[in-house]
Phi, psi and omega in degrees: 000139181246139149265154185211145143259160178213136169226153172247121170048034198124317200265110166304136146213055199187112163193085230228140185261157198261359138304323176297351185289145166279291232237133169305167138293339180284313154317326184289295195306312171337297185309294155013281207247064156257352173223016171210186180258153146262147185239166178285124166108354168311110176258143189243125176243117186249178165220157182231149200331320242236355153284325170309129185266331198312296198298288207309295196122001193231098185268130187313130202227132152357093207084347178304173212201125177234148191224095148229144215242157186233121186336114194047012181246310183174144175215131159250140174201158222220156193222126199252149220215089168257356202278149165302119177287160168307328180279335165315294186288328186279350153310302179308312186290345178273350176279000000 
């Protein structure tokens, strides 16, 4: 059994043993890769009920630093970029 986390900016707000999953991880890959390859070091991103931000309300912000770690194997973080590129908006002003 692994533990994995997710932080925000710092914040836990995931931390949770992957007993806790409705679906194995050896199941999620099964699916997976019946229509595609999983390569070796593929990290896969899920979520679990007590993960959900929606009931809260506290939604991923510009610039926020999201961190997840899967307990002694590997953690990636990513800085999140919600701004509209320039070519987004002047598609929108043509529309």
């Amino acid at each position: 059994m692994l533990k994995y986390m997710t932080r925000v900016d710092g914040v836990t707000k995931q931390d949770t043993p992957t007993s806790d999953m409705i679906w194995s991880v050896r199941r999620i890959l099964q699916h997976l890769s019946q229509r595609s390859t999983v390569r070796a070091r593929t990290m896969l991103m899920t979520s679990i009920t007590n993960g959900v931000e929606y009931f809260r309300k506290d939604f991923l912000k510009d610039s926020d630093v999201v961190e997840v770690e899967i307990e002694s194997l590997v953690k990636l973080e990513n800085t999140m970029n919600l701004r509209q590129s320039e070519s987004e908006l002047d598609l929108k002003a043509m529309l």
